[in-house]
N, C-alpha and C positions, 0 to 999 in steps of 0.2 A: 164600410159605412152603408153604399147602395144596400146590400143583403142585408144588416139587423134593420134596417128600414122597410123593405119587404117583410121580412118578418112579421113587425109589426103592424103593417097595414093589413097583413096575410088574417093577423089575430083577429084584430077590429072590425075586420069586415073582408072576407073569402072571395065570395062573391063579385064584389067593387074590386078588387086587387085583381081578378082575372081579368076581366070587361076592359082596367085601364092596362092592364097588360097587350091583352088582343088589338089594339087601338095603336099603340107602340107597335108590336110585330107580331103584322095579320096572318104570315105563316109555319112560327113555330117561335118557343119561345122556353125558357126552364126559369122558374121559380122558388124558388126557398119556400118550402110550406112546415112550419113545426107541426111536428107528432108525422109526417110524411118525407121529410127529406126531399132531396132535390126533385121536384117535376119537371117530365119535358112535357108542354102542351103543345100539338101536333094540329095546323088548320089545313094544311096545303095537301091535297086531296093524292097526288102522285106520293107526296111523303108518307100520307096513310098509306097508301097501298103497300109501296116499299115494306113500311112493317109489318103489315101483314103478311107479305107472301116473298120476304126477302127467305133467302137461301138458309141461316142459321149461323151465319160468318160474322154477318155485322151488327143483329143484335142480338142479345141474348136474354132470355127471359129474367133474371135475376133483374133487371133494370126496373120489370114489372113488379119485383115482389112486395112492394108495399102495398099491392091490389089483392093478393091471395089472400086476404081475410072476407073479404067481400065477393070473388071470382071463384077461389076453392083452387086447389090444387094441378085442377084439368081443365081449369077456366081458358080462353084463348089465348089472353095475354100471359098465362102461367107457363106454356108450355115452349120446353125449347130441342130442336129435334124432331124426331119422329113419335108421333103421339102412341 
């Protein structure tokens, strides 16, 4: 029930649905976003990092791939491994 209720708050308004999201849990959080599938939105500055400059073990770019429309193929979040 909680997720088709994101859903639809997600619809009505994107915006307002992250803001009351972040407000609930300020450093990390995943979402139900239609036409995107599940997001993880990421505030806690060591957790950025981690993703950025983690090893290739624990995450792997396919998690990003609802960005390679927008990022392109060799965009940072697109790639996993050795570029």
């Amino acid at each position: 029930k909680a997720a088709f209720l994101q859903k639809l708050n997600w619809i009505a308004d994107p915006i307002k649905c992250l803001e009351e999201a972040s407000k609930k849990h300020p450093d990390i959080f995943t979402i139900e976003a239609p036409g995107f599938g599940t997001i993880v939105v990421v505030s806690d500055p060591q957790a950025l990092k981690e993703a950025f400059v983690n090893d290739g073990k624990k995450l792997k770019a396919p998690l990003f791939q609802p960005f390679v429309p927008v990022v392109g193929n060799y965009g940072l979040t697109s790639l996993s491994g050795e570029p």
